[in-house]
MDAnalysis code that builds the backbone (N, CA, C; Angstrom):
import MDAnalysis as mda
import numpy as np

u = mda.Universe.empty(258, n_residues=86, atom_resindex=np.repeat(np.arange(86), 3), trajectory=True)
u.add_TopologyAttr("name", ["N", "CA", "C"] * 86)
u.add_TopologyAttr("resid", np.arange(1, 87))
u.add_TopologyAttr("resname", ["UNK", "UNK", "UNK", "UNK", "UNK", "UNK", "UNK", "UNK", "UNK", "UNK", "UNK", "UNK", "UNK", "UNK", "UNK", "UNK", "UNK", "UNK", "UNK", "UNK", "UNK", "UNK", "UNK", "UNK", "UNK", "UNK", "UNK", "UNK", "UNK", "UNK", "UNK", "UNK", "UNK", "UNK", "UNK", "UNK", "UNK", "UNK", "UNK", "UNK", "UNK", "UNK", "UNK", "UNK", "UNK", "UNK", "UNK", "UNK", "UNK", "UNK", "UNK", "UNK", "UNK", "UNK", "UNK", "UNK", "UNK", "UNK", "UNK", "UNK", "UNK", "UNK", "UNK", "UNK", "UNK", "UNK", "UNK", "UNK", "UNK", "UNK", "UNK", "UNK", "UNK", "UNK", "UNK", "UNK", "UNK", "UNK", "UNK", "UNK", "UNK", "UNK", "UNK", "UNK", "UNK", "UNK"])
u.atoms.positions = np.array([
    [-25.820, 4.227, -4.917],
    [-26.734, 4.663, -3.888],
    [-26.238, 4.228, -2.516],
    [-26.430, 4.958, -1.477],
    [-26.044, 4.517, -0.175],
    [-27.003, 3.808, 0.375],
    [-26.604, 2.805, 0.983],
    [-27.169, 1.931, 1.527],
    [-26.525, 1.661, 3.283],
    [-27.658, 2.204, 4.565],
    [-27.254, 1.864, 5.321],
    [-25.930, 2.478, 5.909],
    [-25.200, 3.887, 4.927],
    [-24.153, 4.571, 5.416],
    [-23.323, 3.982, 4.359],
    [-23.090, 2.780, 3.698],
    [-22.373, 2.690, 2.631],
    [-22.838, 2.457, 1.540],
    [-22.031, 2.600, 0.229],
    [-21.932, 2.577, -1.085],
    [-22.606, 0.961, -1.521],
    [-23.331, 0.533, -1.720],
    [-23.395, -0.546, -2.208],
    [-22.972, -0.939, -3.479],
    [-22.189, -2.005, -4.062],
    [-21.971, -2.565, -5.101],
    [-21.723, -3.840, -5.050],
    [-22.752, -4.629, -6.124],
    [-22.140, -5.954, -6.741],
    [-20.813, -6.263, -7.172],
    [-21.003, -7.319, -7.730],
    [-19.822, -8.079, -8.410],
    [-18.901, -6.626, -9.437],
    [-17.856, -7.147, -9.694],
    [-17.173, -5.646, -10.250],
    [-17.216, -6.352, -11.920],
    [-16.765, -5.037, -13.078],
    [-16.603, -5.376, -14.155],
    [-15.267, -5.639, -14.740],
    [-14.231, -5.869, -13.754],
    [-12.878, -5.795, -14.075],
    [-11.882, -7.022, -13.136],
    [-11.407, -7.603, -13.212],
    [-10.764, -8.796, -12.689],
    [-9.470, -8.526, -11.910],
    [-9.021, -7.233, -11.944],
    [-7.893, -6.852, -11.494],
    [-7.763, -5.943, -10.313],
    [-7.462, -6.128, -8.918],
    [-7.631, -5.463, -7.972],
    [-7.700, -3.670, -8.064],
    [-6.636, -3.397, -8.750],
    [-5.931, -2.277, -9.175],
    [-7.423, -1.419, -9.583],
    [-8.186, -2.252, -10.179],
    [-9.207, -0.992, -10.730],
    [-10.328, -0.819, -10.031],
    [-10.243, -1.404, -8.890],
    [-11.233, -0.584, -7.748],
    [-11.073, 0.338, -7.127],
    [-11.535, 1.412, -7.308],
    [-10.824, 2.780, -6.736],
    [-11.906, 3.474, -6.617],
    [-13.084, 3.051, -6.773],
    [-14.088, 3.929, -6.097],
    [-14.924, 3.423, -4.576],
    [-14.977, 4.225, -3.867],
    [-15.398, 3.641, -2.513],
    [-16.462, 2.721, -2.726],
    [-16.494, 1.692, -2.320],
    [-17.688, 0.991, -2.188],
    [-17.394, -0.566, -1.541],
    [-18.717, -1.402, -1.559],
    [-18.365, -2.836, -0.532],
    [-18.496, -3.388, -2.142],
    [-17.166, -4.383, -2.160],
    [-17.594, -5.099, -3.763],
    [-17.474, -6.739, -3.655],
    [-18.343, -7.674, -4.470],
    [-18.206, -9.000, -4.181],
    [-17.187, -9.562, -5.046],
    [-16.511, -10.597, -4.770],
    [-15.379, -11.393, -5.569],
    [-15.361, -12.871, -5.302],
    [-14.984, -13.499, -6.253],
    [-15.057, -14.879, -6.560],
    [-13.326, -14.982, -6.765],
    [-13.229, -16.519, -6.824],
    [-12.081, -17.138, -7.284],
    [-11.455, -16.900, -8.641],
    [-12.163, -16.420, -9.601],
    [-12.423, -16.605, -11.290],
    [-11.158, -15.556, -11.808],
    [-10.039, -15.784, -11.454],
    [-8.875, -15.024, -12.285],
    [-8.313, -13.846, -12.111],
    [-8.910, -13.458, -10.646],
    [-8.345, -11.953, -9.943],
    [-6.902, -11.991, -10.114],
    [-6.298, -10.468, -10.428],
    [-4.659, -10.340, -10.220],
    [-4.797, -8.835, -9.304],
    [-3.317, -8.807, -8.938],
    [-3.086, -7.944, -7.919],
    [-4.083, -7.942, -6.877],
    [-4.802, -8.937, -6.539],
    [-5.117, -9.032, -4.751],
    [-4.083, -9.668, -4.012],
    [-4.888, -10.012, -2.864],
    [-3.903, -10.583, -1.469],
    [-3.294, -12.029, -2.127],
    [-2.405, -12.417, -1.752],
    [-1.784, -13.590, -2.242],
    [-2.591, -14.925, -2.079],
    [-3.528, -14.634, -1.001],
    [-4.165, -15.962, -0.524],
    [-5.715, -15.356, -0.444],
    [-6.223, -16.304, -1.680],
    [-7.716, -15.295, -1.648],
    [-8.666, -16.503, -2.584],
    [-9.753, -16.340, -2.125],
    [-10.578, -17.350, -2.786],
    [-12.134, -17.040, -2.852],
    [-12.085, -15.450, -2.803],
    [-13.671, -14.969, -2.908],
    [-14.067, -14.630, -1.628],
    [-14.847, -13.330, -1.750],
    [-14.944, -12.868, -0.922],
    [-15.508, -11.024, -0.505],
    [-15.647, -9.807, 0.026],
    [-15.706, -9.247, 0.235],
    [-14.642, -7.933, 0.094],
    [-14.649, -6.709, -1.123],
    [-13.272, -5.839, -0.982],
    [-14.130, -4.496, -0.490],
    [-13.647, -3.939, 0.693],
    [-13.728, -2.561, 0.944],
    [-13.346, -1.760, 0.419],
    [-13.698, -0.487, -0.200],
    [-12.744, 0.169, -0.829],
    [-13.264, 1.897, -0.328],
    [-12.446, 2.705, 0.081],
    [-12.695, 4.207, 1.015],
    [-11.962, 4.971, -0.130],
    [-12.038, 6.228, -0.722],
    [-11.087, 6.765, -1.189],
    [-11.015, 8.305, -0.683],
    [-10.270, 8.822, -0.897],
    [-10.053, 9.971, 0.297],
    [-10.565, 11.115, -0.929],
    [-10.680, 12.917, -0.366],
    [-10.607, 13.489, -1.244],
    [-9.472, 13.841, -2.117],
    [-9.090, 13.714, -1.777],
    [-6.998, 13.723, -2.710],
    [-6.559, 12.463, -2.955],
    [-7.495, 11.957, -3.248],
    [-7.194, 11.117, -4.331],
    [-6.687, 9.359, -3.572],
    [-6.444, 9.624, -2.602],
    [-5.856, 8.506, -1.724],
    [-6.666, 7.348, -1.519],
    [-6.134, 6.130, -1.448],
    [-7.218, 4.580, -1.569],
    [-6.527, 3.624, -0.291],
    [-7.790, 2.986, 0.204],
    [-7.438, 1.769, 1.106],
    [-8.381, 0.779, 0.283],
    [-7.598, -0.065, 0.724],
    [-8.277, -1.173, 0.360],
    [-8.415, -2.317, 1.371],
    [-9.623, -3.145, 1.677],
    [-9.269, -4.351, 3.166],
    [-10.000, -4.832, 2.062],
    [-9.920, -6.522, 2.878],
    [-10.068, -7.245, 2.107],
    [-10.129, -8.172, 2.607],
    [-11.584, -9.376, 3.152],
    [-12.080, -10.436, 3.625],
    [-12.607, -10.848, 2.986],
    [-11.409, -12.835, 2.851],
    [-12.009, -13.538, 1.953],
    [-12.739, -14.805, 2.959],
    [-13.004, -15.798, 1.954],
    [-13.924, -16.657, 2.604],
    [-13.102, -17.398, 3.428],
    [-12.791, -17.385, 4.160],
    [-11.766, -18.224, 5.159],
    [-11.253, -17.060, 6.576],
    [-12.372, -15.806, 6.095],
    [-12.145, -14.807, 7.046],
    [-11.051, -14.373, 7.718],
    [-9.732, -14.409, 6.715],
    [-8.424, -13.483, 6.148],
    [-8.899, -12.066, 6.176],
    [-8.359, -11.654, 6.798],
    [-8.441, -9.905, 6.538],
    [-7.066, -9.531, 5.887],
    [-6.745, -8.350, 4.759],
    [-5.850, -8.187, 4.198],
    [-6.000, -6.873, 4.135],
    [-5.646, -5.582, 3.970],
    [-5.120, -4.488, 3.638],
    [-3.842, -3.846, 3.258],
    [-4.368, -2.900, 2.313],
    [-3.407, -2.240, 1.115],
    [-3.890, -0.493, 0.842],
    [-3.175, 0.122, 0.620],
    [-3.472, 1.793, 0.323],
    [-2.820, 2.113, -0.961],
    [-3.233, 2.878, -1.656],
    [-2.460, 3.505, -2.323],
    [-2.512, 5.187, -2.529],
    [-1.019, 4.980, -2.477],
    [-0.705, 6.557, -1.779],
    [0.402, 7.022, -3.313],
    [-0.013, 7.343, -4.522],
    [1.003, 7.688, -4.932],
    [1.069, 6.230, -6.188],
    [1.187, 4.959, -5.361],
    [0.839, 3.779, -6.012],
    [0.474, 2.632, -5.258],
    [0.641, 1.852, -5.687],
    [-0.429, 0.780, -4.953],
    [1.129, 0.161, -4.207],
    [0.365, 0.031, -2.869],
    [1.514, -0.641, -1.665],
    [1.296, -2.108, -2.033],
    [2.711, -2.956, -1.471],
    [1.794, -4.455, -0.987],
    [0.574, -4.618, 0.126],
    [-0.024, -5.997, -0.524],
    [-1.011, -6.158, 0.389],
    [-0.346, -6.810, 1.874],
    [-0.906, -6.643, 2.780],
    [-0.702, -7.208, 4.614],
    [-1.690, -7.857, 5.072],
    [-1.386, -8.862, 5.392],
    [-2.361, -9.657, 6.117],
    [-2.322, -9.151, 7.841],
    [-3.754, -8.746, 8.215],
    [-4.260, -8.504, 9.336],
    [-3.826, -9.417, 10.886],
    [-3.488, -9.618, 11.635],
    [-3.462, -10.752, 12.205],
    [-4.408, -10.408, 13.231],
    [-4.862, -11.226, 13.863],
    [-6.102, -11.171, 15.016],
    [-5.819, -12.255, 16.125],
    [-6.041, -11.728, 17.134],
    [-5.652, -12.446, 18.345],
    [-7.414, -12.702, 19.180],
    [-7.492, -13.683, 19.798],
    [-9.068, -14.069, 20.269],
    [-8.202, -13.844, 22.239],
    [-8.942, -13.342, 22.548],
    [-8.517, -13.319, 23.925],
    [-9.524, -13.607, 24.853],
])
């Protein structure tokens, strides 16, 4: 259901980054994730998917790391965001 313009979703049923592929805001914990950002400890995954099939993924964990990844074909590495305070 949309909520507010987005997809709402809880906690996911799968531990592995790779199988989020439907748009939505999803929650994550520390508890044994593979294929996320290298440095991650729970937290918040965005997920947009296009009509052809195409995926982003961002990704803010608790230490307010931003990370993004797409997959176009297959899953890219993840990038850490950098942010400048001016």
């Amino acid at each position: 259901m949309s909520k507010n313009g987005f997809l709402e979703r809880s906690k996911g049923n799968t531990l592995d980054f790779n199988d989020y592929t439907i748009s939505g805001v999803w929650v994550f914990s520390d508890t044994g994730f593979i294929n996320g950002p290298s440095v991650y400890r729970g937290g918040i995954l965005l997920v947009f998917k296009t009509a052809n099939g195409n995926i982003l993924q961002i990704c803010c964990d608790y230490t307010n790391s931003i990370f993004i990844r797409i997959h176009w074909g297959e899953w890219k590495s993840w990038a850490r965001i950098t942010t400048v305070v001016i």
